[in-house]
BAFI-3210 file (N, C-alpha, C; in Angstrom, 3 decimals, decimal comma, padded with zeros to 6 digits):
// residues 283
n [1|2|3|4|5|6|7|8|9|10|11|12|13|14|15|16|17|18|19|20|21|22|23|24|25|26|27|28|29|30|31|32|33|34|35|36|37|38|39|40|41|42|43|44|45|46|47|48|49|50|51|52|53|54|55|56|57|58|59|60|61|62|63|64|65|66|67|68|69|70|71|72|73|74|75|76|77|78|79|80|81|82|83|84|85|86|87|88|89|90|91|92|93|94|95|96|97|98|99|100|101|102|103|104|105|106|107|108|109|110|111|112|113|114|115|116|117|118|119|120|121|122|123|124|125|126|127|128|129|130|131|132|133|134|135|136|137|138|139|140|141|142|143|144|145|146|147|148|149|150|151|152|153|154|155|156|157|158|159|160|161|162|163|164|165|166|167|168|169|170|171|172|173|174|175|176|177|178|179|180|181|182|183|184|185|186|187|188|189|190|191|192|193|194|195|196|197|198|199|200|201|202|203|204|205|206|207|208|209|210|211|212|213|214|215|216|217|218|219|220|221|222|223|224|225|226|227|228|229|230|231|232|233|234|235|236|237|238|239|240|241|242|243|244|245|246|247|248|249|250|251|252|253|254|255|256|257|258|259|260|261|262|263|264|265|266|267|268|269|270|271|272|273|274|275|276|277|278|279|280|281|282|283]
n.u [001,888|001,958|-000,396|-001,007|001,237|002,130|000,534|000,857|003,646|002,288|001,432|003,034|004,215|002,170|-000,125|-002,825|-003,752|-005,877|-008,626|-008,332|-008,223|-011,315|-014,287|-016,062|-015,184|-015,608|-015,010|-012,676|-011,774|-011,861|-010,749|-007,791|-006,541|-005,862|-003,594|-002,733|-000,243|000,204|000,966|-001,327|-002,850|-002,129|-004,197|-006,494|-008,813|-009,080|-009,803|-012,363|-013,978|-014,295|-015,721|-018,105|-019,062|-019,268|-021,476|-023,228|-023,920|-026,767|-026,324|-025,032|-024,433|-024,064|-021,647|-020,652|-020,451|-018,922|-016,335|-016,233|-015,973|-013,368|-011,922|-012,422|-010,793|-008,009|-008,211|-007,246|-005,265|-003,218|-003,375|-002,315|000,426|001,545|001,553|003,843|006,118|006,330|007,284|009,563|012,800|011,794|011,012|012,969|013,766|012,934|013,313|011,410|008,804|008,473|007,656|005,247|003,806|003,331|002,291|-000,326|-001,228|-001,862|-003,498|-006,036|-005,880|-006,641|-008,815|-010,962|-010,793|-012,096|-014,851|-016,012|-015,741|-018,110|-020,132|-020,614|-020,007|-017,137|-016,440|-014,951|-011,973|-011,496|-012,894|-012,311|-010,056|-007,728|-006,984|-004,354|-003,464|-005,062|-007,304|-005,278|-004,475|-002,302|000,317|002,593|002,878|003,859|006,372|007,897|009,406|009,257|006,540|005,333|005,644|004,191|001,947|001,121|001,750|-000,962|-002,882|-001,951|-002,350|-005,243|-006,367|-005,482|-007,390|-009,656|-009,870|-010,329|-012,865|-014,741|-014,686|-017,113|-018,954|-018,211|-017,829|-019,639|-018,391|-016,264|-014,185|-014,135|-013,698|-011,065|-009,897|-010,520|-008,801|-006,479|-005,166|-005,640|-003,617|-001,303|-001,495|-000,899|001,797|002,381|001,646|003,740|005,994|005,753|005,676|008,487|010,552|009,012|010,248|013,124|013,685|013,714|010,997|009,498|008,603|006,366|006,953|004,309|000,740|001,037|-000,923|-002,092|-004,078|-005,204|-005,315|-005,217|-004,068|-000,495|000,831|001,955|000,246|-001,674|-004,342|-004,989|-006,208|-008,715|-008,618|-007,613|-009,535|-012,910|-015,822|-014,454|-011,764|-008,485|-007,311|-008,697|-008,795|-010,534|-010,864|-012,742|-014,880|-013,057|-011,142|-008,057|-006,399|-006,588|-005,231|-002,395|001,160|003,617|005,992|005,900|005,213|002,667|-000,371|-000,910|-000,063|-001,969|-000,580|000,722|-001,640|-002,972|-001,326|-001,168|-003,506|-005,159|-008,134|-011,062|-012,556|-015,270|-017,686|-019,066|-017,411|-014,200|-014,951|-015,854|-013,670|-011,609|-012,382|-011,483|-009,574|-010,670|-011,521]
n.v [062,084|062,701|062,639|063,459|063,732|061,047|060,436|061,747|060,817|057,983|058,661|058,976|057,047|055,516|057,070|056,410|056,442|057,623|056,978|054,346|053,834|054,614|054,565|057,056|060,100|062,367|062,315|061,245|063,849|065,045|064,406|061,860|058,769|055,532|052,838|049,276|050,134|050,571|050,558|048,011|049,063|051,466|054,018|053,249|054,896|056,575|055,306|054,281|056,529|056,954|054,568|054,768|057,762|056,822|054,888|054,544|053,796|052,495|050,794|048,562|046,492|043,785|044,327|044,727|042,067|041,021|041,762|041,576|038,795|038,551|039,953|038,036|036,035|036,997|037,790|035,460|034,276|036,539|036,224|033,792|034,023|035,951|034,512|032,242|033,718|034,861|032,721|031,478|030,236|029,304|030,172|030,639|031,701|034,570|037,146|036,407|035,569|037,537|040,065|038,974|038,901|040,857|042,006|040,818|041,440|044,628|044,178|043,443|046,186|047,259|046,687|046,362|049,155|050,232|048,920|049,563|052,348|052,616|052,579|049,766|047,102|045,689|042,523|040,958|039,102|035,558|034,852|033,129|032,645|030,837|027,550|025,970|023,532|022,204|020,584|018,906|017,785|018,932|018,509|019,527|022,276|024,520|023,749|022,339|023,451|022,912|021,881|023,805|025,958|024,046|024,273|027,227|027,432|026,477|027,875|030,389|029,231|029,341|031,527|032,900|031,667|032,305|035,125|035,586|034,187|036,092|038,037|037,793|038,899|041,264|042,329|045,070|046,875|048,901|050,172|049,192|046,550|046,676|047,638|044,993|043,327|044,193|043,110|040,524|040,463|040,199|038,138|036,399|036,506|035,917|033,283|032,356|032,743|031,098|028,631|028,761|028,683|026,296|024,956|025,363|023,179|021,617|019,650|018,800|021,087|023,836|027,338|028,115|026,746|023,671|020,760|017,727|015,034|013,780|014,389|017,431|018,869|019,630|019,606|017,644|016,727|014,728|016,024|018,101|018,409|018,933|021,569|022,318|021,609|021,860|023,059|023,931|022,509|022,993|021,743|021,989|022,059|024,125|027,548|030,614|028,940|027,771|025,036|024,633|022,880|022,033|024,049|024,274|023,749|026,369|025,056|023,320|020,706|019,774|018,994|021,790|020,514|019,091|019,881|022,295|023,769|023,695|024,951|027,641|029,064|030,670|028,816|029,592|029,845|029,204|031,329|029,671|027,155|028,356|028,912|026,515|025,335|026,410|026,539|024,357|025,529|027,344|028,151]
n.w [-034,856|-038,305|-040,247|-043,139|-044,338|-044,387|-046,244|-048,346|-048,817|-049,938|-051,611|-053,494|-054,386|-055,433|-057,192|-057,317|-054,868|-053,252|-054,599|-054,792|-052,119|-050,851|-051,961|-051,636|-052,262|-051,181|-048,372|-048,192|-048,839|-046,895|-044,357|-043,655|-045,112|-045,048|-046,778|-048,241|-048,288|-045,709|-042,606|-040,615|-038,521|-038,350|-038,165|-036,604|-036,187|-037,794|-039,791|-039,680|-038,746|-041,243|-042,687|-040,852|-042,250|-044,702|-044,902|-042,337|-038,715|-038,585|-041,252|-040,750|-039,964|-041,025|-042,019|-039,348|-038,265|-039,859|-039,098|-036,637|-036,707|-037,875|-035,743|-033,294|-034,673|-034,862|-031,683|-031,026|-031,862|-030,997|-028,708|-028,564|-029,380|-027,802|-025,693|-026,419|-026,540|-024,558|-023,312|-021,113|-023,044|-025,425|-028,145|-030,599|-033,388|-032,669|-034,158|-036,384|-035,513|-033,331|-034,466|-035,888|-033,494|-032,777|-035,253|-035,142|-032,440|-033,508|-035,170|-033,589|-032,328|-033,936|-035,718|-032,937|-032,531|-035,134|-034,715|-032,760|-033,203|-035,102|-033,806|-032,480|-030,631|-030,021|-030,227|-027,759|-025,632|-025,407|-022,351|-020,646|-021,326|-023,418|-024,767|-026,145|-026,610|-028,004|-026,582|-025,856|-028,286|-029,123|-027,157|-026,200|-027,081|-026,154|-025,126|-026,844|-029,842|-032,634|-032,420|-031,802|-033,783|-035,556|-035,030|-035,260|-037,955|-038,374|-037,534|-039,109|-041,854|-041,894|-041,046|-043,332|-045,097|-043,787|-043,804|-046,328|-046,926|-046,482|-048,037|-050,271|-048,746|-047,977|-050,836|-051,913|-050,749|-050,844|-049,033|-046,809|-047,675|-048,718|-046,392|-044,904|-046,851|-046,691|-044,424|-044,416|-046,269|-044,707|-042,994|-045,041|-045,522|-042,946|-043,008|-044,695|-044,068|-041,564|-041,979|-043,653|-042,078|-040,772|-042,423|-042,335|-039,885|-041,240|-042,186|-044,997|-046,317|-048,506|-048,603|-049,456|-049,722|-050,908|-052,470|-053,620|-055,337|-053,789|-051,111|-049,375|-047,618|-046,410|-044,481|-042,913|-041,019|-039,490|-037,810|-038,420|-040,710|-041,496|-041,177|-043,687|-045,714|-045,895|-047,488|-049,836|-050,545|-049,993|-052,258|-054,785|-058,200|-059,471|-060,250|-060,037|-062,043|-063,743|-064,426|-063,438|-064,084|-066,710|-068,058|-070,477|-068,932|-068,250|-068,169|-069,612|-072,469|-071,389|-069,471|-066,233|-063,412|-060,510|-058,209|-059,089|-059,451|-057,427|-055,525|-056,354|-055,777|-052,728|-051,042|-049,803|-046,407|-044,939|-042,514|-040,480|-040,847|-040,058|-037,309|-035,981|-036,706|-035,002|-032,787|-030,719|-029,349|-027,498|-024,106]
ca.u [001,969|001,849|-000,876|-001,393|002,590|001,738|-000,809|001,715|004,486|002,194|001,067|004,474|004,548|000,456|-000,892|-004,110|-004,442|-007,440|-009,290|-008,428|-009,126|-012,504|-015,432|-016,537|-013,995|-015,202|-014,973|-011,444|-010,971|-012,175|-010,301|-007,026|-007,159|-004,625|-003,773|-002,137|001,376|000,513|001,084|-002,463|-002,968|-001,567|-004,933|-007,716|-009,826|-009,330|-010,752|-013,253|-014,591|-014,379|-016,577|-019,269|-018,879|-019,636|-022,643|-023,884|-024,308|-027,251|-026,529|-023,569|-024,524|-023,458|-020,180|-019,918|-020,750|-018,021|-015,228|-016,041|-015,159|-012,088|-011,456|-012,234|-009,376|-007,045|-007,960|-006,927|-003,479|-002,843|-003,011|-001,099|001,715|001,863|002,339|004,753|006,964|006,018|007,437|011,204|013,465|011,019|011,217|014,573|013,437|012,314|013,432|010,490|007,838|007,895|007,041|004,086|003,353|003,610|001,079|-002,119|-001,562|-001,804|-004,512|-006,823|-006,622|-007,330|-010,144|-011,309|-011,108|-013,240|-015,950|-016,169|-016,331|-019,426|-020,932|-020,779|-018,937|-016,198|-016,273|-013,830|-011,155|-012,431|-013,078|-011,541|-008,721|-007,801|-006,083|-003,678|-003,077|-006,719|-008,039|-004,953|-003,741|-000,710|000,279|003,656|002,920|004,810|007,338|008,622|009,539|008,751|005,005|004,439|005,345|003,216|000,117|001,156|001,414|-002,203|-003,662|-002,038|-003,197|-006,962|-006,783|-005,880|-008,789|-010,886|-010,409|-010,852|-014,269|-015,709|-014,371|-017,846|-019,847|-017,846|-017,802|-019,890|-018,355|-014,691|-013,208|-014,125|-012,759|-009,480|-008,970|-010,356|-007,961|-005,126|-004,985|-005,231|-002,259|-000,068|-001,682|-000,469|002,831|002,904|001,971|004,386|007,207|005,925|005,977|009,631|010,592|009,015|010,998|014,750|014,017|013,686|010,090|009,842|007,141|007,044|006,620|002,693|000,243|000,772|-001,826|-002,145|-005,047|-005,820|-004,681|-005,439|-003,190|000,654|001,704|002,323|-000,164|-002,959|-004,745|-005,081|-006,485|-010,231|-008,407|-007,092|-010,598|-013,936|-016,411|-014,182|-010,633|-007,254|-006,616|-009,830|-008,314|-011,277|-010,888|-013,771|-015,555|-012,286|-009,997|-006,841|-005,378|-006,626|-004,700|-001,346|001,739|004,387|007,450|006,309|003,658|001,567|-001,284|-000,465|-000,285|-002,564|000,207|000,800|-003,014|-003,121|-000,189|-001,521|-004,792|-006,354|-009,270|-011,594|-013,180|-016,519|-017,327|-019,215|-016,319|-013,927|-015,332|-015,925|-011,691|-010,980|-013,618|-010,885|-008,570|-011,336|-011,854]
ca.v [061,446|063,979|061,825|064,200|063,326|059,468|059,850|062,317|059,316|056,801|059,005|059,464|055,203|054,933|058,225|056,259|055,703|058,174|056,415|052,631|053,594|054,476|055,123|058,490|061,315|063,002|061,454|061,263|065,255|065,790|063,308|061,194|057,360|054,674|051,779|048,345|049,959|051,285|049,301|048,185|049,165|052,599|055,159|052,657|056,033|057,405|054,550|053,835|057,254|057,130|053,857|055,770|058,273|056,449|053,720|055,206|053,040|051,912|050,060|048,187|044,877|042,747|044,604|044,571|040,989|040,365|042,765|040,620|037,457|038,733|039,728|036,477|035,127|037,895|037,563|034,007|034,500|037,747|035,405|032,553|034,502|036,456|033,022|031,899|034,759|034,661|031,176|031,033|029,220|028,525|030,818|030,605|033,089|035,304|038,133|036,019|035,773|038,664|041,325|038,644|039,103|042,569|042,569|040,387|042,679|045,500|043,781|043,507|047,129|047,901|046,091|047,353|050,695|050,301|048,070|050,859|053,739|052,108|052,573|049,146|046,156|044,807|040,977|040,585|038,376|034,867|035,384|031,936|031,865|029,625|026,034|025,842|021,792|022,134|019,806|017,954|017,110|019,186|018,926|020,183|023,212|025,783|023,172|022,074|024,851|022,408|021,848|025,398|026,380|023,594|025,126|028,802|027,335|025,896|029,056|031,006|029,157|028,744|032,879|033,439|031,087|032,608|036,291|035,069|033,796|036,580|038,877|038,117|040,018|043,291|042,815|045,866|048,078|049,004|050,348|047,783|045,207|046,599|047,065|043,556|042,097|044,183|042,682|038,838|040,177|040,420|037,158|035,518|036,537|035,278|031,923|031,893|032,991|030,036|027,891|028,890|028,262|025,046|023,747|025,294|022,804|019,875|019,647|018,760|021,935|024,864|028,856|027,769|025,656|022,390|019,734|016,619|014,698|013,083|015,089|018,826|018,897|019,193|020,470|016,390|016,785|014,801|016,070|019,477|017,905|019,996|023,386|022,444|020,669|022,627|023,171|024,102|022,265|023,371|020,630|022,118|022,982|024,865|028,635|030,615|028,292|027,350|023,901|025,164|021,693|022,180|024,797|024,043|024,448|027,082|024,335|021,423|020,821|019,329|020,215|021,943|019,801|019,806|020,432|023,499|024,330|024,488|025,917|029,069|029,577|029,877|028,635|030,364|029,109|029,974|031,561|028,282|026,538|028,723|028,893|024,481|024,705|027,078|025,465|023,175|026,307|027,907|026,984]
ca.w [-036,172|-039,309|-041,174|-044,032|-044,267|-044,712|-047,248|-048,960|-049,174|-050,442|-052,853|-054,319|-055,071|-056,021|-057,302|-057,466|-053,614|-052,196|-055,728|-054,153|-051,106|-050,806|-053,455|-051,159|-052,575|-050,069|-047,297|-048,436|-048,881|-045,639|-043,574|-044,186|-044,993|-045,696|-048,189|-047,650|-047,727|-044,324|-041,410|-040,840|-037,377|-037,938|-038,230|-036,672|-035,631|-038,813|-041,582|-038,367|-039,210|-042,963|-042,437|-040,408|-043,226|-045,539|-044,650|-041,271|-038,078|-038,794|-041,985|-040,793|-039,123|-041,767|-041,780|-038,266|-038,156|-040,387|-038,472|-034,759|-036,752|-037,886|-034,334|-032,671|-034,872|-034,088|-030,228|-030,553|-032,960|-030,515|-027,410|-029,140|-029,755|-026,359|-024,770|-027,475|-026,835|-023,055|-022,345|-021,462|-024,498|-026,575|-029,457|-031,195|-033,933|-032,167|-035,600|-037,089|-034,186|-032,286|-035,203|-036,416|-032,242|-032,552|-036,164|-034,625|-031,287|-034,091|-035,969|-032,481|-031,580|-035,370|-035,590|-031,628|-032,789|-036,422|-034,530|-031,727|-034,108|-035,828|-032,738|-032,415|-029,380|-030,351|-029,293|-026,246|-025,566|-024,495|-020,438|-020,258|-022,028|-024,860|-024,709|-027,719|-026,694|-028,445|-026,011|-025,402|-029,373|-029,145|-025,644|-026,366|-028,038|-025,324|-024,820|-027,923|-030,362|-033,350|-032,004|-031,801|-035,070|-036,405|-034,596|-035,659|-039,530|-038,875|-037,687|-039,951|-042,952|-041,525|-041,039|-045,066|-045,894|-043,523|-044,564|-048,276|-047,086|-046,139|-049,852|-051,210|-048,124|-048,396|-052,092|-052,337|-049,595|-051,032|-047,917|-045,486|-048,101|-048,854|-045,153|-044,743|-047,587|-046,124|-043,210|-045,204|-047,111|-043,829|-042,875|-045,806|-045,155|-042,006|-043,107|-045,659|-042,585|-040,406|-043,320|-044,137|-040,548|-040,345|-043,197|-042,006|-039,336|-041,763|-042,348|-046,074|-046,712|-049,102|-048,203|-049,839|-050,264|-051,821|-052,363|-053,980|-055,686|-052,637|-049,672|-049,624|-046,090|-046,556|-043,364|-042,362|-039,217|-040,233|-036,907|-038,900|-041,897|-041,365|-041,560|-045,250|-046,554|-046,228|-048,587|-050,661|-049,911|-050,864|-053,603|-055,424|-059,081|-060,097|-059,750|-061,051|-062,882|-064,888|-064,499|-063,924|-064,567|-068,252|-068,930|-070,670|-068,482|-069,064|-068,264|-070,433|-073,003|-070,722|-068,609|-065,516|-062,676|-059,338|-056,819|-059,335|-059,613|-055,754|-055,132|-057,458|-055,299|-051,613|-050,715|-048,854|-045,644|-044,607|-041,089|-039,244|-041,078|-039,418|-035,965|-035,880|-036,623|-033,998|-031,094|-029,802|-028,548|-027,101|-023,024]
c.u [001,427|001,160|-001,030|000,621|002,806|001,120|000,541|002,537|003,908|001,879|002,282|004,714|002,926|-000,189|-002,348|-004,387|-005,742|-008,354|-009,386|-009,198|-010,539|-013,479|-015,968|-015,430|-014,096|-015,470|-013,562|-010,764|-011,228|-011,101|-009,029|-007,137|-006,420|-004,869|-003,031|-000,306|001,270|000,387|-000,673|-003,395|-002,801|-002,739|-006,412|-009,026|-010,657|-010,413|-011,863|-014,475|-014,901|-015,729|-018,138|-019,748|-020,149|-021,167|-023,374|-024,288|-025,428|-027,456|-025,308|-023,431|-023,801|-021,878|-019,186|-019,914|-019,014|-016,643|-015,246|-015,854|-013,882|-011,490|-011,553|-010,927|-008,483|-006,748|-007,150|-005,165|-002,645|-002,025|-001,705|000,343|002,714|002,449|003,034|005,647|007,489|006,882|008,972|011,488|012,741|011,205|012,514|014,845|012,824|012,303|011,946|008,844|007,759|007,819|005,502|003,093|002,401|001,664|-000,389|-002,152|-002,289|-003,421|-005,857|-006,950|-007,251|-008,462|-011,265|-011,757|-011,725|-014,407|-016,706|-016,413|-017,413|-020,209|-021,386|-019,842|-018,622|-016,458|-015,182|-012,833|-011,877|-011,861|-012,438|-010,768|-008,228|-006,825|-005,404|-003,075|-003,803|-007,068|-007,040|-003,995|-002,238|-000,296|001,708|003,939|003,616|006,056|008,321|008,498|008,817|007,107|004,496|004,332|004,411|002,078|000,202|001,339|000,011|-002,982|-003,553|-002,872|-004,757|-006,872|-006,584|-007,123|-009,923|-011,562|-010,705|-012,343|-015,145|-015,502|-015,896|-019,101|-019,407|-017,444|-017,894|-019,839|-016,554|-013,766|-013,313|-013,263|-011,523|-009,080|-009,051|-009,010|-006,441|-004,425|-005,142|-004,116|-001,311|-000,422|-001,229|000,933|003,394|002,502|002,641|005,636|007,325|006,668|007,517|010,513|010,654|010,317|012,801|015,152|013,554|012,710|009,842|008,113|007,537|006,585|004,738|002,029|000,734|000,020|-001,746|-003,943|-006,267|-005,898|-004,478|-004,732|-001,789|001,265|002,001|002,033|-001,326|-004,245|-005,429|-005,629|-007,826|-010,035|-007,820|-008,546|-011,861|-014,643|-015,802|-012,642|-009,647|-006,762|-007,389|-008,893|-009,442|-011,642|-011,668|-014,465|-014,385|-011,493|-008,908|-005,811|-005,671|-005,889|-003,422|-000,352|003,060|005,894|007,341|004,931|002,046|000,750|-001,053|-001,096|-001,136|-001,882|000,321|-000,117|-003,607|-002,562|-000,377|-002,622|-004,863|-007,823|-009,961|-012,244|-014,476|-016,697|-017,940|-018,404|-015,161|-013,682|-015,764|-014,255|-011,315|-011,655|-012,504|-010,207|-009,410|-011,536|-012,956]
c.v [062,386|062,403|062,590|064,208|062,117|059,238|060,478|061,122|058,026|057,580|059,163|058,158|054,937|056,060|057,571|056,138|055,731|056,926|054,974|052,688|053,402|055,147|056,575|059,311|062,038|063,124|061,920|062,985|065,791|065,218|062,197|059,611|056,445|053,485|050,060|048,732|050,779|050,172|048,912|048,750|050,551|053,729|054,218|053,875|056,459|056,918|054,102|054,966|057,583|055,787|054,476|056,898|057,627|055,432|053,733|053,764|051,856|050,369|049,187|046,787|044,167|042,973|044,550|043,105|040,164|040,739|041,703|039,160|037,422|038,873|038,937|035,769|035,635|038,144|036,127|034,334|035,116|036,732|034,431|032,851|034,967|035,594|032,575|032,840|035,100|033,219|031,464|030,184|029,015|028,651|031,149|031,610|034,107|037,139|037,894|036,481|036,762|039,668|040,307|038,651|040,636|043,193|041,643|041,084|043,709|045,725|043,836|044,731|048,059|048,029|046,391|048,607|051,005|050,316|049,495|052,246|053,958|052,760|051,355|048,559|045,526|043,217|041,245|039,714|037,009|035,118|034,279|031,462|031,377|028,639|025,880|024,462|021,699|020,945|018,243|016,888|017,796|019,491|019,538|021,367|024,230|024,759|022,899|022,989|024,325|022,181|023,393|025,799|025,398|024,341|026,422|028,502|027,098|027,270|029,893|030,863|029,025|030,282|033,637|033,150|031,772|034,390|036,188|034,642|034,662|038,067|038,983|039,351|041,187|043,573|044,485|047,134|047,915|048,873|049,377|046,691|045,287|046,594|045,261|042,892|043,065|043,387|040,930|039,014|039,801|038,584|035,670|035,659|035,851|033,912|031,244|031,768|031,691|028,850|027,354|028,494|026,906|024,003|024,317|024,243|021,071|019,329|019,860|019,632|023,258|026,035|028,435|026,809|024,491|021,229|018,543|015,950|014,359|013,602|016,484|019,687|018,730|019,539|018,972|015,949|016,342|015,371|017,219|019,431|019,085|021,384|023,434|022,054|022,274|022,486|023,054|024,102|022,914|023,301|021,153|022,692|023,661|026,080|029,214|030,328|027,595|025,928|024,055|024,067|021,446|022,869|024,481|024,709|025,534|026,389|023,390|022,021|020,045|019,892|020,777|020,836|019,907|020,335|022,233|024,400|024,545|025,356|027,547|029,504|029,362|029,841|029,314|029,086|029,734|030,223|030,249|027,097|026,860|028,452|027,395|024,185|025,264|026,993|025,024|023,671|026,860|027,277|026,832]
c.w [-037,239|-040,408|-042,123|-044,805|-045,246|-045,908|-048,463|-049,801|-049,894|-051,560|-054,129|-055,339|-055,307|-055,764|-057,391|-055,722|-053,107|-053,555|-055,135|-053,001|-050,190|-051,748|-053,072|-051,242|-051,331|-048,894|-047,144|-048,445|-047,635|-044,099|-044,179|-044,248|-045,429|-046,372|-047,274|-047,825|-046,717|-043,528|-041,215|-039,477|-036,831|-037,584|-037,866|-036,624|-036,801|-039,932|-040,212|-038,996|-040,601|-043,214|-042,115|-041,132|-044,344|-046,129|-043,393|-040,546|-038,426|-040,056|-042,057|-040,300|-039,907|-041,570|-040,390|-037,694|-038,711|-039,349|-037,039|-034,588|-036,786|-036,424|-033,453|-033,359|-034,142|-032,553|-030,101|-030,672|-031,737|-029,098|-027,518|-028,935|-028,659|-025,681|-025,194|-026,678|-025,458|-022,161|-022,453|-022,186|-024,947|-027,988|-029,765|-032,290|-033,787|-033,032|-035,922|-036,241|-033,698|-033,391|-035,693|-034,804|-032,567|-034,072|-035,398|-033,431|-031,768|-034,666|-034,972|-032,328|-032,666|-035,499|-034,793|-032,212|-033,835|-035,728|-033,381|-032,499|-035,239|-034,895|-032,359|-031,173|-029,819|-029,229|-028,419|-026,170|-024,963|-023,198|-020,290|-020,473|-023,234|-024,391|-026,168|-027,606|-028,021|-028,135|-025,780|-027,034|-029,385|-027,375|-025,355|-026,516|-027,586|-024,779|-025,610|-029,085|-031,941|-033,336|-032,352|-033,015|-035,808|-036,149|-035,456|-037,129|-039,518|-038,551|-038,483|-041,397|-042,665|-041,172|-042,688|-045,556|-045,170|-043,995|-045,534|-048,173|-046,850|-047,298|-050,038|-049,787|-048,306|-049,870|-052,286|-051,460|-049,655|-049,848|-047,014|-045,998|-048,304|-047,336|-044,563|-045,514|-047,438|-045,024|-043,981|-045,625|-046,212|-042,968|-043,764|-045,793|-043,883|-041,622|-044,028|-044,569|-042,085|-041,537|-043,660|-043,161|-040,537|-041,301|-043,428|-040,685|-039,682|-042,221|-044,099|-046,303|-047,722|-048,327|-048,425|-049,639|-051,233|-052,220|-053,521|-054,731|-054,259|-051,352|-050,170|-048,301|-046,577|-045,345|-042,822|-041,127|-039,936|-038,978|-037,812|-040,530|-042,571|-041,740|-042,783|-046,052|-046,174|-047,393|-049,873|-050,454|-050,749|-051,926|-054,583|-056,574|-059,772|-059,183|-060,818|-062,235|-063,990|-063,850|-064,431|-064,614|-066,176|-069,015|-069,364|-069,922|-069,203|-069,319|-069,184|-071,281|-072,571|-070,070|-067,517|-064,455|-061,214|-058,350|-057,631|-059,120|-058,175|-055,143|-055,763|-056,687|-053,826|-051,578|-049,848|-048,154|-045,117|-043,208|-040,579|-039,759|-040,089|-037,812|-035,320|-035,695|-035,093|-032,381|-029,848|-028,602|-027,842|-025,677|-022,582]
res [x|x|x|x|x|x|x|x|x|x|x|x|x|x|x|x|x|x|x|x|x|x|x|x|x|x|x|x|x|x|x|x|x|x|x|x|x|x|x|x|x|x|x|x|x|x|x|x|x|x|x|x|x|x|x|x|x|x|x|x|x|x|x|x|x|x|x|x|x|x|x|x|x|x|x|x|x|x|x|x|x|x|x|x|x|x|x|x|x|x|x|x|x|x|x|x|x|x|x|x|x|x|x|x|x|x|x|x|x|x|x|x|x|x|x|x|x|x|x|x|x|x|x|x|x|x|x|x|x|x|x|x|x|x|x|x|x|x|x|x|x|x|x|x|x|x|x|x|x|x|x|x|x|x|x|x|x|x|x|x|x|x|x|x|x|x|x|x|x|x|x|x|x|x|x|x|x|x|x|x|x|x|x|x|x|x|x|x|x|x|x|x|x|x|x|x|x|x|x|x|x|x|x|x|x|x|x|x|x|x|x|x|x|x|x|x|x|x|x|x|x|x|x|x|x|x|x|x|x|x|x|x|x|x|x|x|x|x|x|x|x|x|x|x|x|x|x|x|x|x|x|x|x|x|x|x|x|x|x|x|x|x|x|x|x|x|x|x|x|x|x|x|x|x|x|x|x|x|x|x|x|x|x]
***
């Protein structure tokens, strides 16, 4: 792989990249380092060592704290998918599914290979498995192709909110956060996918979020209600400190509406928020 190639090409479409990428120039002149228009999975060694670079083993707990949550999701998603993809007939889009297989596979050995080049242990796969019934509520979920994609919309959206919850810890550590909020971007894509999916098979849902005054859940599973609410639920129209439903809309002269004012934002989820949703799959 001609990485000095790669960096070349992005530089051609965002002369600002090395500048985004990380606040240590040179770090960056010594060593190559990628953006979110690289696959995210492509140079784990590389931003692994630009990391270590930059904030040295020792001062990394928090960061590596954060990195072995992300990878507990991504072990889960990774698994999910494997068996999804794994089960005769199941998957009918398999265009759709097997490249979002292919990115949380991607996203696991990414992640692996940062946490490890800290000088740190990557969390593991659980030793026992995971149950994606989650204890018996979807007992369909490798049987019926409709079941599954509901689950794979609920994890997806409960992995946007959860990388969004953890923005304010790597606030002040650029590179960790853009690779953190690269890896949300491809996550939000692939709960816009399921999303889009669920509703060519009739499922009255949009590509997004939608919420309601009352109900911060649209996926029409009220089982899955917990992974839309949190601290700080879906429906919430107040995004930093503002009302969005105050603001006048751009279709009418009225105020914008809450399905709009949700539909415009995610929520973040916090990690023992998180890790309470994702318990059930766990064996």
């Amino acid at each position: 792989m001609n990485l000095f190639g790669i960096i070349e090409e992005i530089e051609k479409v965002d002369p600002e990249f090395k500048e985004k990428i990380s606040p240590r120039r040179d770090a960056i002149k010594n060593m190559t380092s990628f953006g979110s228009k690289v696959a995210i999975a492509a140079l784990p060694f590389a931003i692994g060592s630009i990391f270590k670079k930059a904030y040295g083993v020792a001062s990394t707990s928090d960061i590596v704290g954060v990195l072995n949550f992300a990878l507990t999701l991504e072990h889960l998603e990774a698994a999910f998918y494997n068996q999804g993809m794994g089960t005769s007939g199941l998957v009918t889009d398999a265009s759709y599914i097997s490249p979002i297989k292919d990115d949380e596979n991607n996203h696991v050995t990414f992640l692996t290979g940062v946490i490890t080049s800290l000088g740190a242990t990557p969390v593991a796969a659980n030793a026992n498995g995971y149950d994606f019934t989650a204890g018996g509520t979807f007992p369909t979920v490798f049987s019926d192709y409709g079941t599954f994609l509901a689950v794979a919309e609920t994890l997806e959206d409960t992995g946007v909110r959860a990388y969004k919850g953890q923005a304010g810890t790597l606030i002040g550590n650029q590179t960790v956060l853009t690779a953190a909020l690269s890896i949300h971007a491809v996550e939000a894509r692939h709960a816009s996918a399921i999303r889009y999916l669920r509703s060519t098979k009739g499922v009255a849902i949009k590509p997004w979020i939608v919420s309601t005054a009352t109900n911060s859940n649209d996926t029409g599973i009220s089982a899955v209600d917990a992974n839309y609410g949190g601290s700080t639920p879906e429906n919430s129209v107040s995004v930093g400190g503002v009302d969005v439903t105050t603001l006048p809309s751009i279709q009418s002269s009225s105020s914008t509406s809450i399905a709009v004012a949700s539909a415009a934002f995610d929520e973040p989820l916090t990690t023992n928020e998180v890790l309470a949703l994702v318990k059930p799959f766990i064996k």
